[in-house]
BALOBA-1460 file (C-alpha; in Angstrom, 3 decimals):
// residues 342
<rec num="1" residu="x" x="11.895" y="-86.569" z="-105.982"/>
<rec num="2" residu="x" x="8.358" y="-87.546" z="-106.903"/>
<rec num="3" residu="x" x="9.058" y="-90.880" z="-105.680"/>
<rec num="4" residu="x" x="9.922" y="-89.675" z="-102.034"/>
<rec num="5" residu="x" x="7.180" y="-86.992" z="-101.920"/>
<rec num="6" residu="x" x="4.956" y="-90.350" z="-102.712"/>
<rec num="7" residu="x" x="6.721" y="-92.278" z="-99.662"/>
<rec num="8" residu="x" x="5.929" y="-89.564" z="-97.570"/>
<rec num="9" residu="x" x="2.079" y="-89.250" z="-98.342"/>
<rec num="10" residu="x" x="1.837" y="-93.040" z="-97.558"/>
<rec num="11" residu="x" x="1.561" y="-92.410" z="-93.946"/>
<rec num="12" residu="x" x="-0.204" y="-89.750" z="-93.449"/>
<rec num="13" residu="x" x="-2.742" y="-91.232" z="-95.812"/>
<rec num="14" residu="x" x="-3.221" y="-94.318" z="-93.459"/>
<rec num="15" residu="x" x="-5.879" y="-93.563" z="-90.253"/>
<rec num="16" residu="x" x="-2.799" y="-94.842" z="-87.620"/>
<rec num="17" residu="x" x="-0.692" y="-91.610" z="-88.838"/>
<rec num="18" residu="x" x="-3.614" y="-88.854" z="-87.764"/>
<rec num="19" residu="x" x="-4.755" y="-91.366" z="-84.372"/>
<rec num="20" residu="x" x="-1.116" y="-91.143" z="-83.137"/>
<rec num="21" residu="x" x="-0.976" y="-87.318" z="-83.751"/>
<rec num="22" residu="x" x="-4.084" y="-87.022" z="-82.101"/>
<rec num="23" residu="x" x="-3.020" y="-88.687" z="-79.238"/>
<rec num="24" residu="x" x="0.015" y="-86.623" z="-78.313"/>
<rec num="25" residu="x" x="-2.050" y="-83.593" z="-79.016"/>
<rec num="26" residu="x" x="-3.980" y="-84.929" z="-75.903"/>
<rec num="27" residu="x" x="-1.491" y="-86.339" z="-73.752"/>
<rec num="28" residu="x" x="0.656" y="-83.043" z="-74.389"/>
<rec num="29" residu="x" x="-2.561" y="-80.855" z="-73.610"/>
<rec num="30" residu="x" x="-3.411" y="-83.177" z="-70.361"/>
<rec num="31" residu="x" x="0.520" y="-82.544" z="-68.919"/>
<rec num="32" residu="x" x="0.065" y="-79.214" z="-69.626"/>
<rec num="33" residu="x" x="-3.332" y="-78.620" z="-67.977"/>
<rec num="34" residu="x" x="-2.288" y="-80.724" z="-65.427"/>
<rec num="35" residu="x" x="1.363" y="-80.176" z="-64.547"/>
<rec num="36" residu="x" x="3.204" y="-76.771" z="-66.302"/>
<rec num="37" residu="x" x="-0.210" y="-74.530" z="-65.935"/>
<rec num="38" residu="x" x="-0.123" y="-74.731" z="-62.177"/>
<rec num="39" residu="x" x="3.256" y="-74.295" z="-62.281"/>
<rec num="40" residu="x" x="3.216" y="-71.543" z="-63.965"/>
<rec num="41" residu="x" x="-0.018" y="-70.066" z="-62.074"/>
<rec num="42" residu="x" x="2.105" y="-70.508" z="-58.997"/>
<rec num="43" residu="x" x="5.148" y="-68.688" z="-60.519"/>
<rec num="44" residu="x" x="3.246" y="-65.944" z="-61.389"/>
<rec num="45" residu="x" x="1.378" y="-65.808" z="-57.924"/>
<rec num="46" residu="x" x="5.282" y="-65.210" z="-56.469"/>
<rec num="47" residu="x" x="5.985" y="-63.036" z="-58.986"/>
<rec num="48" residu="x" x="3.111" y="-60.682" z="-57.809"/>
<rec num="49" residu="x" x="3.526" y="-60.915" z="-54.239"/>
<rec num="50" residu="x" x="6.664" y="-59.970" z="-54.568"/>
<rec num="51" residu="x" x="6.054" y="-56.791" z="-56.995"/>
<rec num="52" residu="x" x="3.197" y="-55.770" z="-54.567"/>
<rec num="53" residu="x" x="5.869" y="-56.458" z="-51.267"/>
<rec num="54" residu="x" x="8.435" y="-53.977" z="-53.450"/>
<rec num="55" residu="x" x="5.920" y="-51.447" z="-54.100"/>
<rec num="56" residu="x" x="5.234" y="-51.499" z="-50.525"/>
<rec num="57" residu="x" x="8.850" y="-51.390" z="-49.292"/>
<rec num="58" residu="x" x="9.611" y="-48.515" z="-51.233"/>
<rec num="59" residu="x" x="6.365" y="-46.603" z="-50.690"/>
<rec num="60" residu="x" x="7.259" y="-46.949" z="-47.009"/>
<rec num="61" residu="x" x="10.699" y="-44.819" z="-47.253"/>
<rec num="62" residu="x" x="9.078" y="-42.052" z="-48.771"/>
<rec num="63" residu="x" x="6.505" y="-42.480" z="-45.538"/>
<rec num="64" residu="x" x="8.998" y="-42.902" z="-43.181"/>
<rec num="65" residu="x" x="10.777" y="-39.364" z="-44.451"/>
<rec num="66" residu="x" x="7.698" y="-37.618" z="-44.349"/>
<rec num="67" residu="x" x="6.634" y="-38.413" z="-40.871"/>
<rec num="68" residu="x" x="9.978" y="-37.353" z="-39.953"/>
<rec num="69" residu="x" x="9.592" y="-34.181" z="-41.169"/>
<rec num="70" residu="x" x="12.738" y="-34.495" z="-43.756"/>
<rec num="71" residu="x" x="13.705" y="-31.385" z="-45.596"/>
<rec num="72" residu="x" x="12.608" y="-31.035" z="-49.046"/>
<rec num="73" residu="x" x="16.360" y="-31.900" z="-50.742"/>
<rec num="74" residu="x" x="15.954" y="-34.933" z="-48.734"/>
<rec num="75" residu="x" x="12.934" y="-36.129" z="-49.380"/>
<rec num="76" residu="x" x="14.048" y="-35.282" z="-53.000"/>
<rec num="77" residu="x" x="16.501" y="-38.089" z="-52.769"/>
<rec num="78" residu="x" x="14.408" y="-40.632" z="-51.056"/>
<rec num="79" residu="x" x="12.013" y="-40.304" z="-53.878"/>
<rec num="80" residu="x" x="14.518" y="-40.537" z="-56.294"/>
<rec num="81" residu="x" x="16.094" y="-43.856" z="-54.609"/>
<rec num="82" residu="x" x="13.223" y="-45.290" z="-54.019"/>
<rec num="83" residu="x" x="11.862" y="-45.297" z="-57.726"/>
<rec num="84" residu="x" x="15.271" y="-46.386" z="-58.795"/>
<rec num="85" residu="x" x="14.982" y="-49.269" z="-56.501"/>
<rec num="86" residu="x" x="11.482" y="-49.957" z="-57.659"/>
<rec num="87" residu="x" x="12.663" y="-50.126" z="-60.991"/>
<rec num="88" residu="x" x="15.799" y="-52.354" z="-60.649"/>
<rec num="89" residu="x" x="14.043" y="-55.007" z="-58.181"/>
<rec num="90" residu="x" x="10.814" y="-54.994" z="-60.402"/>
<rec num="91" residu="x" x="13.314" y="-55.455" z="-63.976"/>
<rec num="92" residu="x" x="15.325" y="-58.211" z="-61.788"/>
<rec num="93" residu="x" x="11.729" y="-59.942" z="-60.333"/>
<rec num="94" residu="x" x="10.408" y="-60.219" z="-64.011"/>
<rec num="95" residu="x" x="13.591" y="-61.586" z="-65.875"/>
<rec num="96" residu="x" x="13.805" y="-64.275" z="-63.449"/>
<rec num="97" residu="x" x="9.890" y="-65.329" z="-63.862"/>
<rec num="98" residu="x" x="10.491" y="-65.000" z="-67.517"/>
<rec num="99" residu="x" x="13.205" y="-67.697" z="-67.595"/>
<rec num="100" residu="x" x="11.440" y="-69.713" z="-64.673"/>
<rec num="101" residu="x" x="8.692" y="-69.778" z="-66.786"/>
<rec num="102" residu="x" x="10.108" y="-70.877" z="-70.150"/>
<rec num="103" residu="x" x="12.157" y="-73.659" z="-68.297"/>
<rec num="104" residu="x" x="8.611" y="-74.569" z="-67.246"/>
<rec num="105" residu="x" x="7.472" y="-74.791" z="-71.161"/>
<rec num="106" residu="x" x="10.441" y="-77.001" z="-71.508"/>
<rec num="107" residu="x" x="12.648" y="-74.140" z="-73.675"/>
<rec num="108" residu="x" x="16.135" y="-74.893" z="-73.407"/>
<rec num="109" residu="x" x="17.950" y="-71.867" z="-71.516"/>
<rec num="110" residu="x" x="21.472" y="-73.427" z="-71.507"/>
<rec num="111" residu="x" x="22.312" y="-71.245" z="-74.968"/>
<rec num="112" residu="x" x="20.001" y="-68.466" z="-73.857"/>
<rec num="113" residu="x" x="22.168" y="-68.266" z="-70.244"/>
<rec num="114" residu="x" x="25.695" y="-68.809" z="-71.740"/>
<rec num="115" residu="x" x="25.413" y="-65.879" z="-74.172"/>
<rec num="116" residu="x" x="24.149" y="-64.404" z="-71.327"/>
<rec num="117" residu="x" x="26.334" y="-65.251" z="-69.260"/>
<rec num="118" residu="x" x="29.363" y="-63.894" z="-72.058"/>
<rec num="119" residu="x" x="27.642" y="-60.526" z="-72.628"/>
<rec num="120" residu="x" x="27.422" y="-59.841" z="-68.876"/>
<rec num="121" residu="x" x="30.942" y="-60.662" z="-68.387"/>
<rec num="122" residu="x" x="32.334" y="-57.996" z="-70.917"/>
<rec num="123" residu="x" x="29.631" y="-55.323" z="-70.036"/>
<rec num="124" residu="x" x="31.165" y="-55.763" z="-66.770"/>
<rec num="125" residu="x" x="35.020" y="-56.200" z="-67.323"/>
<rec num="126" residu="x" x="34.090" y="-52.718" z="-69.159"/>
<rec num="127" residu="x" x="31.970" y="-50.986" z="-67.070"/>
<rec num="128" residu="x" x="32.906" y="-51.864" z="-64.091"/>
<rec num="129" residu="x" x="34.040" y="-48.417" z="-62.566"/>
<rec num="130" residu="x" x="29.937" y="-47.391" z="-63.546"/>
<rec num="131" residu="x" x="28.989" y="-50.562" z="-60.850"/>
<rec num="132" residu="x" x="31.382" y="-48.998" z="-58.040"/>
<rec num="133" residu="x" x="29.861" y="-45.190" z="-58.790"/>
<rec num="134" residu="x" x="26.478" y="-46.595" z="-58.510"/>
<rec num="135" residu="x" x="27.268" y="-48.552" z="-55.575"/>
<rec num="136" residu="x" x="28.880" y="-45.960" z="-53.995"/>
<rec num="137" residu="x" x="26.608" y="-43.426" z="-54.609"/>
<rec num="138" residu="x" x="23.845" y="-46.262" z="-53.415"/>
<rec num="139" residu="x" x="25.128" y="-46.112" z="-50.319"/>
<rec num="140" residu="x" x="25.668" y="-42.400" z="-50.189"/>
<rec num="141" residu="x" x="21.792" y="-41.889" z="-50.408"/>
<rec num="142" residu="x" x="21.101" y="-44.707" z="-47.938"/>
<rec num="143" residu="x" x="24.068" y="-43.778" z="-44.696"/>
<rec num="144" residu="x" x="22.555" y="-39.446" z="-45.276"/>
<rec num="145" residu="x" x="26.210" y="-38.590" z="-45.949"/>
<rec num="146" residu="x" x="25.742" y="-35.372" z="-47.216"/>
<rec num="147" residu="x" x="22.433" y="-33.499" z="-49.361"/>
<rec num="148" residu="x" x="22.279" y="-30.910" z="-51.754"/>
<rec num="149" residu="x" x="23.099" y="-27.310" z="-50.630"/>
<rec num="150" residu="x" x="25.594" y="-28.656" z="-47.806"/>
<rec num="151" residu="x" x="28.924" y="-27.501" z="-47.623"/>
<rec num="152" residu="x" x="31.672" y="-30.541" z="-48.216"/>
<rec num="153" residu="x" x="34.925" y="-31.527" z="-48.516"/>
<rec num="154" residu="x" x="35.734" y="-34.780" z="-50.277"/>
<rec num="155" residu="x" x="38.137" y="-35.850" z="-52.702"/>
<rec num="156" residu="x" x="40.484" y="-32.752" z="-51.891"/>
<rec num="157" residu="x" x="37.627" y="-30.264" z="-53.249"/>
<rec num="158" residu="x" x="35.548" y="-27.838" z="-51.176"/>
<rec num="159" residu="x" x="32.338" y="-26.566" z="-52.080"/>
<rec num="160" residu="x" x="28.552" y="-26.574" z="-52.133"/>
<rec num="161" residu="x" x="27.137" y="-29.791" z="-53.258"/>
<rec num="162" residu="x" x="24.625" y="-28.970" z="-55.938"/>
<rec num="163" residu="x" x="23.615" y="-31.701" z="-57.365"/>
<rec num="164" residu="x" x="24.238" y="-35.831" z="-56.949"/>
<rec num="165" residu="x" x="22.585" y="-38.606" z="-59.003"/>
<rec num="166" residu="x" x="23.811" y="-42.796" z="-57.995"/>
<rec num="167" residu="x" x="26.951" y="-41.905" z="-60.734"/>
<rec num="168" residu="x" x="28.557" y="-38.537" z="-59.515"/>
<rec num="169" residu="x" x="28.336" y="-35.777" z="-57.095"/>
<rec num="170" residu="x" x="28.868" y="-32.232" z="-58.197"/>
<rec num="171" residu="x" x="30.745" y="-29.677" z="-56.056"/>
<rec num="172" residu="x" x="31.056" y="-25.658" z="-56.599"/>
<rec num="173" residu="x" x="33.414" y="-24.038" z="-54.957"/>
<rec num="174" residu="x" x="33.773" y="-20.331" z="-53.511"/>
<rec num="175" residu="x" x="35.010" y="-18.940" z="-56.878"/>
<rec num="176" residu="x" x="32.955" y="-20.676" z="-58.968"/>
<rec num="177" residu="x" x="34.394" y="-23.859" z="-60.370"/>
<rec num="178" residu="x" x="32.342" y="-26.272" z="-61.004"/>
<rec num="179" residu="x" x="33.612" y="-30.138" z="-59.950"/>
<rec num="180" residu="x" x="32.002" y="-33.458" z="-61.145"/>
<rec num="181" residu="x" x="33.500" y="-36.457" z="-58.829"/>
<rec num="182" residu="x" x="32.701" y="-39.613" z="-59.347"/>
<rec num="183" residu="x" x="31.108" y="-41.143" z="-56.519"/>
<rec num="184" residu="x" x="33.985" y="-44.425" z="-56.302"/>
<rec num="185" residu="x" x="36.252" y="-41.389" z="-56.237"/>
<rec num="186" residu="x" x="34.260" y="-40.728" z="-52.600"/>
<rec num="187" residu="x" x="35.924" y="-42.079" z="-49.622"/>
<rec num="188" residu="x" x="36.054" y="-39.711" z="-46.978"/>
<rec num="189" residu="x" x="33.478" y="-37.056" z="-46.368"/>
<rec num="190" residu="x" x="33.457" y="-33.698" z="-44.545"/>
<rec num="191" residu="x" x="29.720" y="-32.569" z="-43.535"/>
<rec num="192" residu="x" x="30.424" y="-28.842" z="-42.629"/>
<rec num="193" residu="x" x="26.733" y="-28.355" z="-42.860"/>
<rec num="194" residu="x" x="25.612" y="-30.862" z="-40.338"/>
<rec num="195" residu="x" x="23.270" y="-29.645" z="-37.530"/>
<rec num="196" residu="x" x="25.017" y="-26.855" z="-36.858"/>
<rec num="197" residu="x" x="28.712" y="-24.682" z="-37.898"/>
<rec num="198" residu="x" x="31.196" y="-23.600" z="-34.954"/>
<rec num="199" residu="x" x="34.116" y="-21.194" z="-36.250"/>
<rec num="200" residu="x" x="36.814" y="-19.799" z="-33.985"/>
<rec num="201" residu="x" x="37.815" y="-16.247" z="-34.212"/>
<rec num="202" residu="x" x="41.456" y="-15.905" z="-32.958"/>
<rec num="203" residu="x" x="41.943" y="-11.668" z="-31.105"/>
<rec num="204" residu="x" x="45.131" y="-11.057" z="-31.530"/>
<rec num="205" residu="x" x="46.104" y="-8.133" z="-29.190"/>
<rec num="206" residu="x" x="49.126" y="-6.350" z="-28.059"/>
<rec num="207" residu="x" x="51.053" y="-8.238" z="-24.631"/>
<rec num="208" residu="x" x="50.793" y="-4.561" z="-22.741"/>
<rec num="209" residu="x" x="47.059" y="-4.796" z="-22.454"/>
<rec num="210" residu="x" x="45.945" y="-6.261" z="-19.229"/>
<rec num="211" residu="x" x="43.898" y="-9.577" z="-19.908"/>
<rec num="212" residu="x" x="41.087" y="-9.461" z="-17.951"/>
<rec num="213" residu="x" x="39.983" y="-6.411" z="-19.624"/>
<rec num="214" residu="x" x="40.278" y="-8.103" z="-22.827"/>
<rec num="215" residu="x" x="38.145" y="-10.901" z="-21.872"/>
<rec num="216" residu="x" x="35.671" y="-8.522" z="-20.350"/>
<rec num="217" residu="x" x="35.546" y="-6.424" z="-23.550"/>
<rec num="218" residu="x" x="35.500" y="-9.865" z="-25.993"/>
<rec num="219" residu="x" x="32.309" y="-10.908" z="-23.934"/>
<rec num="220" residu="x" x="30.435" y="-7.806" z="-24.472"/>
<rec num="221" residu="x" x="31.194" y="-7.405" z="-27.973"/>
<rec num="222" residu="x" x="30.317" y="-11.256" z="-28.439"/>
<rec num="223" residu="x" x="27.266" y="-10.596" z="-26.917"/>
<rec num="224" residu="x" x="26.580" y="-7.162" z="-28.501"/>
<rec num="225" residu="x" x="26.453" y="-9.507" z="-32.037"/>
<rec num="226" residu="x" x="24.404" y="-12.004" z="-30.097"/>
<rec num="227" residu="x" x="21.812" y="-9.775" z="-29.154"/>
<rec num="228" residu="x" x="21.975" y="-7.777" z="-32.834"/>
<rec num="229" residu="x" x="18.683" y="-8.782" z="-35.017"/>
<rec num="230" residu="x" x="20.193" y="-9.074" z="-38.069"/>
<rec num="231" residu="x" x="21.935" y="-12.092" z="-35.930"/>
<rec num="232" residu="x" x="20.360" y="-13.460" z="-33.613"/>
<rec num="233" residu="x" x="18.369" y="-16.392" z="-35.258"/>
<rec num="234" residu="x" x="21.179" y="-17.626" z="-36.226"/>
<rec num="235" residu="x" x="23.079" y="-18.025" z="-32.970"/>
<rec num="236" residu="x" x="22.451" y="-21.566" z="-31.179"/>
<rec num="237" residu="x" x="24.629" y="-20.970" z="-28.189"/>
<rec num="238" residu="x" x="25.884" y="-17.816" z="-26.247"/>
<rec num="239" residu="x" x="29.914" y="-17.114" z="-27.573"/>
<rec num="240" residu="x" x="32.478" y="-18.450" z="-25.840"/>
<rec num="241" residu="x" x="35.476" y="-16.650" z="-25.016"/>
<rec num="242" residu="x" x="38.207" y="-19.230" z="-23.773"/>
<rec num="243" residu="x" x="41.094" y="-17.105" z="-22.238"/>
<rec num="244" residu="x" x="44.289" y="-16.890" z="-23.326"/>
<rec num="245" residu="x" x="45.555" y="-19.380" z="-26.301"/>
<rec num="246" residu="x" x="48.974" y="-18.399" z="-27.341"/>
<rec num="247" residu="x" x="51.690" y="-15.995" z="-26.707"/>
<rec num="248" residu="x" x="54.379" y="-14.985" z="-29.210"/>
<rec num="249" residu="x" x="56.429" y="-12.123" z="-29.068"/>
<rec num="250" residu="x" x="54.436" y="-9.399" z="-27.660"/>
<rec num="251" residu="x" x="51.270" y="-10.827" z="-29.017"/>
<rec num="252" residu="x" x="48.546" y="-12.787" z="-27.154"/>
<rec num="253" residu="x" x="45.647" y="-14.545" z="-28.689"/>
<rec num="254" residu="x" x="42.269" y="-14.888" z="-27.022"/>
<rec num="255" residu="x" x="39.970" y="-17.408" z="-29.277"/>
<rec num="256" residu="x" x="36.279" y="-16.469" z="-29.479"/>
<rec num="257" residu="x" x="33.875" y="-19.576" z="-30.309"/>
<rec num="258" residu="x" x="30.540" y="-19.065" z="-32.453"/>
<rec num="259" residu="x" x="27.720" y="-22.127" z="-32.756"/>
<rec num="260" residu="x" x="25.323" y="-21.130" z="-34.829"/>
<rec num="261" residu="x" x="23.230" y="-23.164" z="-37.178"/>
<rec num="262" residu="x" x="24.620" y="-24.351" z="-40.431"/>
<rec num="263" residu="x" x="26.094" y="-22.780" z="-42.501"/>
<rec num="264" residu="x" x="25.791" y="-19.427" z="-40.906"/>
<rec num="265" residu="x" x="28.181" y="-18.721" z="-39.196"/>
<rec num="266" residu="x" x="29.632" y="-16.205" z="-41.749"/>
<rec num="267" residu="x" x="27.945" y="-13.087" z="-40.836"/>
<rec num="268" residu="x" x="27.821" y="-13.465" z="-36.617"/>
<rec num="269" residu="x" x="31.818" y="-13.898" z="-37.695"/>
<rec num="270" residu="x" x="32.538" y="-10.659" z="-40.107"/>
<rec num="271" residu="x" x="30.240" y="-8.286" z="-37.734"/>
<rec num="272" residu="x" x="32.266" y="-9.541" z="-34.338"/>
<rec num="273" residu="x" x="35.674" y="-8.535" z="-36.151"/>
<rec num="274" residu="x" x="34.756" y="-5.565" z="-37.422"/>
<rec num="275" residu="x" x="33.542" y="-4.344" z="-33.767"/>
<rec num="276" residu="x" x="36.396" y="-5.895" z="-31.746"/>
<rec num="277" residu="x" x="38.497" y="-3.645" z="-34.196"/>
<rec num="278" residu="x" x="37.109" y="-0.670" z="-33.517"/>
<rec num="279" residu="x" x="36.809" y="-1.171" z="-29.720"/>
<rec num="280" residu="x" x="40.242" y="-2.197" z="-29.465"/>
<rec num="281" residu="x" x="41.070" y="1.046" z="-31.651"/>
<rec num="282" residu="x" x="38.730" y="3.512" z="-29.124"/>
<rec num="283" residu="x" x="40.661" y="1.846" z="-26.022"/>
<rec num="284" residu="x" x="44.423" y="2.417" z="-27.768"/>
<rec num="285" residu="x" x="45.137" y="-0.542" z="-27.443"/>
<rec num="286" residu="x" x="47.782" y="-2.455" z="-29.836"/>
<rec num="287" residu="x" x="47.174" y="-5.728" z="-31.941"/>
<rec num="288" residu="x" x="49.385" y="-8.548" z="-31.427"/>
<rec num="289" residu="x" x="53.010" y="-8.388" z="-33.368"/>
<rec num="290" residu="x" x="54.989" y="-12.177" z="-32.753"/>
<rec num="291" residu="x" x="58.420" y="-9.291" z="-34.213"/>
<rec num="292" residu="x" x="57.397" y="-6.793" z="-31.856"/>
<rec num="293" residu="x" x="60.474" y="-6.732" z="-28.603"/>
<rec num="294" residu="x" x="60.797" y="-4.867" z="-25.386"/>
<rec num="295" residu="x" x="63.426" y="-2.465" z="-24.866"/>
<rec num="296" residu="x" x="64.907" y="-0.771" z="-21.107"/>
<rec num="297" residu="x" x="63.768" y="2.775" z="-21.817"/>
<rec num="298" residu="x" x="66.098" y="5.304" z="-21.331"/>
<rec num="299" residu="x" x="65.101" y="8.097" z="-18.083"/>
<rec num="300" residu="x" x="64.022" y="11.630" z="-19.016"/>
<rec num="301" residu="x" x="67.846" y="12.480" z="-19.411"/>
<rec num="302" residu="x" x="68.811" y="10.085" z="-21.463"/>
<rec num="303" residu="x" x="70.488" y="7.382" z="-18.731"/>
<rec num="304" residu="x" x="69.435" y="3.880" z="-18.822"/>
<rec num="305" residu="x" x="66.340" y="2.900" z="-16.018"/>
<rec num="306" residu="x" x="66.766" y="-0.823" z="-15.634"/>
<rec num="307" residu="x" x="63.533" y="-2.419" z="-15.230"/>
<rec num="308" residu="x" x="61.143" y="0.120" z="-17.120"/>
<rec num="309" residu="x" x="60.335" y="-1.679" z="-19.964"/>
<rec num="310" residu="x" x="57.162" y="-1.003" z="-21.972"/>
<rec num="311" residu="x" x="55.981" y="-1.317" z="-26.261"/>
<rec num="312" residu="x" x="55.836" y="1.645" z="-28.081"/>
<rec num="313" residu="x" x="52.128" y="3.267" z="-27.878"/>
<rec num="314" residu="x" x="50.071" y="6.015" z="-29.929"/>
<rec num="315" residu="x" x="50.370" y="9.278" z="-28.782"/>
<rec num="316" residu="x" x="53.413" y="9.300" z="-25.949"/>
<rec num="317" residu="x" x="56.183" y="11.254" z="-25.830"/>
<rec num="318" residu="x" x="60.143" y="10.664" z="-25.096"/>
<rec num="319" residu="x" x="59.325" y="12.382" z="-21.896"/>
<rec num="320" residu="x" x="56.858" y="9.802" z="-20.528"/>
<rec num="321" residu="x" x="59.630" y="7.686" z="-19.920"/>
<rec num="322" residu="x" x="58.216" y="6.028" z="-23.398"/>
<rec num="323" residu="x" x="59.987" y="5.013" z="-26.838"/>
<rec num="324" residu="x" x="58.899" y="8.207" z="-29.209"/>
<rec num="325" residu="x" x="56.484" y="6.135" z="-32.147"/>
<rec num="326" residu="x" x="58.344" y="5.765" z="-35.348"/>
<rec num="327" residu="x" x="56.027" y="4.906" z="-38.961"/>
<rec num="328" residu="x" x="57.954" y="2.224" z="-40.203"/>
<rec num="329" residu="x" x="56.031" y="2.974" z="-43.265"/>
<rec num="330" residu="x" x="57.609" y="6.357" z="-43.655"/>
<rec num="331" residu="x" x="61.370" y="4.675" z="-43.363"/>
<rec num="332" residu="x" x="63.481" y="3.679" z="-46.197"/>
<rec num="333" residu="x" x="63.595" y="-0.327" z="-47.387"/>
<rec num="334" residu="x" x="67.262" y="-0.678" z="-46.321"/>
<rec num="335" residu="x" x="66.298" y="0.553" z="-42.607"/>
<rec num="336" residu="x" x="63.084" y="-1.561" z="-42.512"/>
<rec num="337" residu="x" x="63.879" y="-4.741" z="-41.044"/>
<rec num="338" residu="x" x="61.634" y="-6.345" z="-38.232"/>
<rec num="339" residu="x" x="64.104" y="-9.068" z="-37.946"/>
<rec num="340" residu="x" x="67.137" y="-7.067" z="-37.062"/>
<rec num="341" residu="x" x="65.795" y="-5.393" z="-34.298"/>
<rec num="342" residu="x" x="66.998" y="-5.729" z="-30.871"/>
C-alpha cells in the first residue's frame, strides 16, 4: 500500500501534473464563459417572458369578468381558476428550465427522465380517474356550465349546487341531502337557473263551465299576481294563458305560463293557485274529474228527457231537472267506486 500511495505522489510532484490541471481549469472556464453561460442567460430570459406572459394571461380573466360585470360566485371561480392555472403553468415553465438547464451543464438526464418517466406512469395508471375530475371540472369552469347557488340536475340528482372545486361538485337537494359527484361523473347538465325560470300551471276545471269565461277569469287572476308587490319584481313577462290543453272525462285543462327571473318562480306560482281556487270556488264552478260521466236526467216526474244532460252541481235540487248531489265521502267503501259508474 505504501508503495502505490508513493506511485501516486510521483505525478503530482512533477510541474507537468499541476500545468495540465491548470489548463483544463481554463479551457473548461473559457467554454463555459463562452458557450453554456449564454445559453443559459438565454434560457432563463424565456423562462421569464414566459412567467411574466402567464401572469398576464391570467390577470386578464379576472379583468375580463370584472368589466363584464360578473356576479360575485362567478368571479369567485375565475379567481380561483385563474390562480390554479398560474400555478400549474408556472410549476410546468420551471421544471422544464430546470432540466434545460442542467442538460446545458452537461448532467446526464437519461436516469433522471426514465425514473421519471416510471413514477409518472404509475401515478397515472393510479390516479387516473383524479386527471378526468380535474379535467372535467377544468372545463366546467371554462364553458360557465353552471355556478354556485344554481339549481341543477346532473348525474340523476337535483339540487342547489353549493359548492364545486376542479375534483367534485356538491349538490343539496330539497330535503336536505347532501351529494358529492365527481366531476368525470358529469356529462349532461340541466341549468334551471339560467337567465330566467318558466313553470306551467295546469287549471283543471269542470267540462260544464263555459271556456271563455275561464280564460277571462285565468287572465285577471294572472294579472292580479302580476300586479301584487310582493311579486312583481320578479315577473319578466306578462302570464300567458294558452287556451285549452287537454280534455278527459269531464275535465278540461287550461295551462297558465309564468317567466320570471331565476329561480323565482315559486311564489308568483303558490299565490296564482291559491286565488284561482278560491275564484273558481266563489263562481261554483267544478274542478276537472277525468271519472266524472254525464247522465240523461230524468224530467220532474221521473220519465227519461233525452238530450238534457248536465254534471252534478252544488246546491240544485231533483226538481231543477238536475242529479240531487251525493258526498261520496259519506257512502260506504263497497258502494264507492268511480270506476263502476255509468
Amino acid at each position: 500500500m505504501t508503495t502505490a500511495f508513493f506511485l501516486f505522489l510521483v505525478p503530482m510532484t512533477q510541474k507537468g501534473f499541476f500545468d495540465r490541471l491548470l489548463d483544463e481549469w481554463v479551457a473548461d472556464g473559457q467554454e463555459f464563459l463562452h458557450v453554456k453561460l449564454p445559453n443559459l442567460i438565454v434560457v432563463a430570459l424565456i423562462a421569464l417572458v414566459l412567467s411574466r406572459l402567464i401572469a398576464l394571461a391570467t390577470r386578464r380573466m379576472v379583468t375580463v369578468a370584472e368589466q363584464n360585470k360578473a356576479s360575485a360566485t362567478r368571479l369567485a371561480q375565475v379567481k380561483t381558476f385563474s390562480a390554479i392555472l398560474r400555478t400549474t403553468l408556472h410549476a410546468t415553465l420551471w421544471t422544464l428550465t430546470t432540466l434545460q438547464a442542467l442538460s446545458i451543464l452537461g448532467v446526464n438526464l437519461g436516469p433522471l427522465l426514465a425514473s421519471a418517466g416510471v413514477a409518472g406512469i404509475a401515478v397515472g395508471l393510479a390516479a387516473q380517474t383524479i386527471v378526468k375530475d380535474i379535467l372535467n371540472g377544468t372545463l366546467i369552469l371554462l364553458e360557465d356550465q353552471f355556478n354556485i347557488g344554481d339549481s341543477v340536475r346532473i348525474s340523476g340528482m337535483n339540487g342547489v349546487v353549493e359548492a364545486m372545486t376542479l375534483r367534485r361538485t356538491e349538490v343539496r337537494d330539497g330535503d336536505g341531502t347532501l351529494y358529492v359527484i365527481p366531476n368525470s361523473q358529469i356529462t349532461t347538465v340541466a341549468n334551471l337557473s339560467r337567465e330566467f325560470s318558466q313553470a306551467t300551471v295546469n287549471v283543471s276545471v269542470d267540462f260544464s263551465a263555459p271556456p271563455d269565461e275561464i280564460l277571462e277569469l285565468l287572465r285577471e287572476t294572472a294579472m292580479e299576481v302580476r300586479r301584487d308587490a310582493r311579486f312583481a319584481a320578479d315577473f319578466l313577462a306578462d302570464p300567458q294563458v294558452l287556451g285549452v290543453d287537454a280534455m278527459h272525462g269531464s275535465e278540461m285543462v287550461y295551462p297558465v305560463q309564468f317567466r320570471t327571473r331565476a329561480g323565482q318562480q315559486s311564489g308568483p306560482v303558490r299565490e296564482f293557485r291559491r286565488r284561482i281556487r278560491l275564484a273558481l270556488e266563489e263562481r261554483k264552478m267544478l274542478p276537472g274529474d277525468p271519472y266524472r260521466t254525464f247522465h240523461d236526467y230524468g224530467s220532474p216526474s221521473g220519465g227519461p228527457a233525452p238530450g238534457k244532460r248536465g254534471v252534478v252541481r252544488p246546491n240544485e235540487t231533483p226538481g231543477e231537472g238536475v242529479a240531487k248531489p251525493v258526498d261520496l265521502t259519506a257512502l260506504p267503501p263497497q258502494e264507492h267506486n268511480l270506476f263502476d259508474a255509468e
